[in-house]
C-alpha positions in Angstrom: 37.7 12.3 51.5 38.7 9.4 53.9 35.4 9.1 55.8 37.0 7.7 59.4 34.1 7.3 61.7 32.3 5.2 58.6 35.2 2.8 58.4 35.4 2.5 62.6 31.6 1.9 62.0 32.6 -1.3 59.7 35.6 -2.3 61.6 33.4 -2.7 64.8 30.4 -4.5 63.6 32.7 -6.7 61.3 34.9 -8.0 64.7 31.8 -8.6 66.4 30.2 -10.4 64.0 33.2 -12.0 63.0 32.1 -11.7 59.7 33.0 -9.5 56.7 35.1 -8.0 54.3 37.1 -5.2 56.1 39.8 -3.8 52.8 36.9 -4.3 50.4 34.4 -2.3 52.5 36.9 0.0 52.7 38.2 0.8 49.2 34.5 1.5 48.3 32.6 3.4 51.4 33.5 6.6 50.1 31.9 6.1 46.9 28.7 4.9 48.4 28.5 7.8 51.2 29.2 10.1 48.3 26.5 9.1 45.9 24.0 8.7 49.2 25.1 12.5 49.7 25.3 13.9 46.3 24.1 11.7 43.3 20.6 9.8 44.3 17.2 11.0 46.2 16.7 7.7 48.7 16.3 9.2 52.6 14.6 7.2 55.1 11.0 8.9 54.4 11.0 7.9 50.7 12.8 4.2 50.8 9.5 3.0 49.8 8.4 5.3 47.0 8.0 5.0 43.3 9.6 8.4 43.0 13.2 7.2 44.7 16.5 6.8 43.1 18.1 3.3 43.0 21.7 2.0 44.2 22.5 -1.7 43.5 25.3 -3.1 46.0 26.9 -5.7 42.9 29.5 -6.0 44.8 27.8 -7.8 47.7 30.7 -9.1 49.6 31.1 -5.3 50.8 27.9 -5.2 52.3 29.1 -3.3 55.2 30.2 -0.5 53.7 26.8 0.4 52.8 25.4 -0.3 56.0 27.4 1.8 57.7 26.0 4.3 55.1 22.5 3.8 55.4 22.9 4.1 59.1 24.4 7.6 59.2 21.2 8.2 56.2 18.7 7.1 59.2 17.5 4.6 56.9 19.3 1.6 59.2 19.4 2.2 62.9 21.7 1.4 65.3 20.4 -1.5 67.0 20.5 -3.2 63.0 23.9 -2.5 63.3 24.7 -4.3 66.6 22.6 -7.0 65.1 24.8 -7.4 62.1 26.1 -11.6 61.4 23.1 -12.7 63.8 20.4 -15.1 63.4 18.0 -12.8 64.7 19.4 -9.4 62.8 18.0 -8.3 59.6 21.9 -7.8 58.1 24.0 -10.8 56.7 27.8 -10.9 55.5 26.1 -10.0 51.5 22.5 -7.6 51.2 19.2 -9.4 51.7 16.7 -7.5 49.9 13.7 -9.3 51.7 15.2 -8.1 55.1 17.1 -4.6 55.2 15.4 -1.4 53.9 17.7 0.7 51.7 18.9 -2.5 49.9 17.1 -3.0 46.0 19.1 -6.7 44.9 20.3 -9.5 47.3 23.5 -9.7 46.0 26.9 -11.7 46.6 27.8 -13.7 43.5 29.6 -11.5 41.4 27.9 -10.2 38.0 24.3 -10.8 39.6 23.5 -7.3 40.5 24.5 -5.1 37.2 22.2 -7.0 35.3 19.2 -6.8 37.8 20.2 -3.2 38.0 19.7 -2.9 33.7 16.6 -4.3 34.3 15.2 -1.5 37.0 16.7 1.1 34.6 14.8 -0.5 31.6 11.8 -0.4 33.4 11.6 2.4 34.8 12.6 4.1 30.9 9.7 2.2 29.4 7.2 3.2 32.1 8.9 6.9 31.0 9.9 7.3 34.5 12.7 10.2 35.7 14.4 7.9 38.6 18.3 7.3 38.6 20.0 3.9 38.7 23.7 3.7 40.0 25.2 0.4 40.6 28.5 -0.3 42.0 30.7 -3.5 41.2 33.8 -4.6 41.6 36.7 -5.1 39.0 36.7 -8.5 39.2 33.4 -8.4 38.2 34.3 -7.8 34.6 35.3 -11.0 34.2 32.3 -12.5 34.2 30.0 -12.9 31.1 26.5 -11.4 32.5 28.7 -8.3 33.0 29.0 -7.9 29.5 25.8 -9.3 28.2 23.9 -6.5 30.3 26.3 -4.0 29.1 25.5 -4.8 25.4 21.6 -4.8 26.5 21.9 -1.6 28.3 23.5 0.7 25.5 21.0 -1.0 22.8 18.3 0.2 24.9 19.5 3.7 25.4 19.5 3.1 29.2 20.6 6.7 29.5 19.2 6.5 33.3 21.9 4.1 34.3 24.9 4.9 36.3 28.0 1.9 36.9 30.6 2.8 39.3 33.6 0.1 39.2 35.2 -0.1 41.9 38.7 -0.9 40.7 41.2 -1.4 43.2 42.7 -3.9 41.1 42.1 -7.0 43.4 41.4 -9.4 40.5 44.5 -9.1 39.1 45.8 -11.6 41.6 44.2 -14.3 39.6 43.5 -12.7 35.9 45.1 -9.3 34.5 41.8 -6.8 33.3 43.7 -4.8 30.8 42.3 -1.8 29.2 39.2 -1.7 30.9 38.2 1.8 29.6 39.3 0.1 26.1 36.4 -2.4 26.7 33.6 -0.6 28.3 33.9 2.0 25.1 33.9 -0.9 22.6 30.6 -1.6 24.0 29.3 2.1 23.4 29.7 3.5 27.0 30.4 7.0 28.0 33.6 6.4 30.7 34.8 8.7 32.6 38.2 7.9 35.3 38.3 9.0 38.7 39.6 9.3 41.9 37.0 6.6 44.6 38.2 8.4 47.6 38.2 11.8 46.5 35.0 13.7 46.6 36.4 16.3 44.5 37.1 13.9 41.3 33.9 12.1 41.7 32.2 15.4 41.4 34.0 15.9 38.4 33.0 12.8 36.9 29.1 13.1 37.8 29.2 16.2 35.8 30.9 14.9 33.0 28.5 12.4 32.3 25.5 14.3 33.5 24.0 14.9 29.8 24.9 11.6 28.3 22.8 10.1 26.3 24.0 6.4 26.9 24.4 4.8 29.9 27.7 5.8 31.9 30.5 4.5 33.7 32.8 5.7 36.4 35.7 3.4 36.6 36.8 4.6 40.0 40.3 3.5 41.2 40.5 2.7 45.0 42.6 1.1 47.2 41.8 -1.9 49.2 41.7 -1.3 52.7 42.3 2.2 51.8 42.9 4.1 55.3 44.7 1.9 57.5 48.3 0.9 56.6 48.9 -2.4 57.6 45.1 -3.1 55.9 46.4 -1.7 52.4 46.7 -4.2 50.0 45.9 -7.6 48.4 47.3 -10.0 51.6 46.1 -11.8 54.4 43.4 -9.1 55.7 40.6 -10.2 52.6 39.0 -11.6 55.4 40.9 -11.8 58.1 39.3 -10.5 61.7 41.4 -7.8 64.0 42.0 -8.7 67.4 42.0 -6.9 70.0 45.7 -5.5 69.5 45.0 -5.1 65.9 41.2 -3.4 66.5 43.9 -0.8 68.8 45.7 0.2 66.0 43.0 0.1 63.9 41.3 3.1 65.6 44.3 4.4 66.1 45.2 4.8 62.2 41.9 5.9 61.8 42.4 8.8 65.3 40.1 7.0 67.0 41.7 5.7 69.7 39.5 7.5 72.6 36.7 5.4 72.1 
């Protein structure tokens, strides 16, 4: 499941914009075009509605990847694409929630948007409310202490609603090992469940596992940075780094899309 037009998508507004977060866009894009597809009931007629589902971008820094989604979801359109990294567009390098429709949390600082997203769920449980609440962060994000002072909020309020994705692709490990992340999560009274972040196949798997649970859930999802172009794979120089124009060339053509 290695959506390629979706990452060409990112690769090109990134370079224009010279602005972004190419490998970490794309070691999570398929998880976000998969739950837009499969998991949550957000389409472009209903991004305003009390009766929509919720996804929470926590790891902002990968903002693109979710562009790109709600572009092919009509919800962005192309011209917000082309306007991506400028003053005058309505999409920055991390989700503005006061500017771009289809984005619930402006988020960037890692561990801000889980707990906003345990909030949503909790309200939405008290107001008795049947709307979903998936959030995606990032491993590194389970480092950081509001990570873990949601999680211990959201399972002692039954937030049975709420949906984490991590996106582990084992980028933090450059600075801190996380070891036994499964370990933790079920110390703090999670349901986890393992899968595959670019395989549709095992993330269907792992929606039905969890689809009765009575306590919130978690899909620690193992990706690859820069999953989909060689020379992209990996934890070196291309965390932020910008193709040029002999790189963009064998960027598309990794991806087959060298005719365009």
């Amino acid at each position: 499941m290695i959506n390629s037009d979706l990452r060409l998508k990112i690769v090109h507004l990134i370079t224009n914009a010279k602005e972004g977060h190419i490998p970490s866009s794309f070691s999570v894009v398929d998880i976000i075009n998969f739950v837009f597809e499969k998991q949550l009931n957000i389409n472009k007629r209903n991004i305003n509605s009390s009766k929509r589902d919720y996804f929470i971008l926590s790891k902002g820094h990968s903002a693109a990847a979710l562009y790109v989604v709600l572009n092919k979801f009509k919800i962005l359109k192309d011209k917000h694409l082309l306007g991506y990294g400028k003053s005058k567009g309505i999409l920055g390098g991390h989700p503005e929630t006061t500017k771009t429709p289809g984005v619930e949390a402006s988020t960037g600082s890692l561990g801000h948007g889980f707990p906003y997203a345990v909030g949503i769920a909790l309200g939405l449980k008290l107001s008795k409310k049947k709307n979903k609440v998936i959030t995606l962060i990032g491993d590194g994000e389970c480092h950081e202490g509001t990570i873990w002072e949601a999680a211990n909020i959201a399972v002692n309020q039954n937030l049975n609603n709420l949906t984490v994705i991590v996106d582990r692709n084992e980028s933090a490990i450059q600075l801190m090992k996380i070891e036994n992340l499964e370990k933790k999560w079920k110390a703090f009274g999670w349901d986890v469940i393992v899968a595959d972040g670019h395989s549709k196949k095992s993330l269907v798997k792992a929606f039905k596992k969890i689809k009765f649970s009575l306590k919130p859930k978690i899909i620690i999802a193992d990706t690859v940075k820069g999953k989909g172009v060689s020379f992209l794979e990996g934890h070196g120089a291309w965390h932020h780094k910008i193709p040029n124009k002999e790189e963009l060339k064998l960027i598309e053509k990794e991806l087959g899309k060298s005719n365009l």
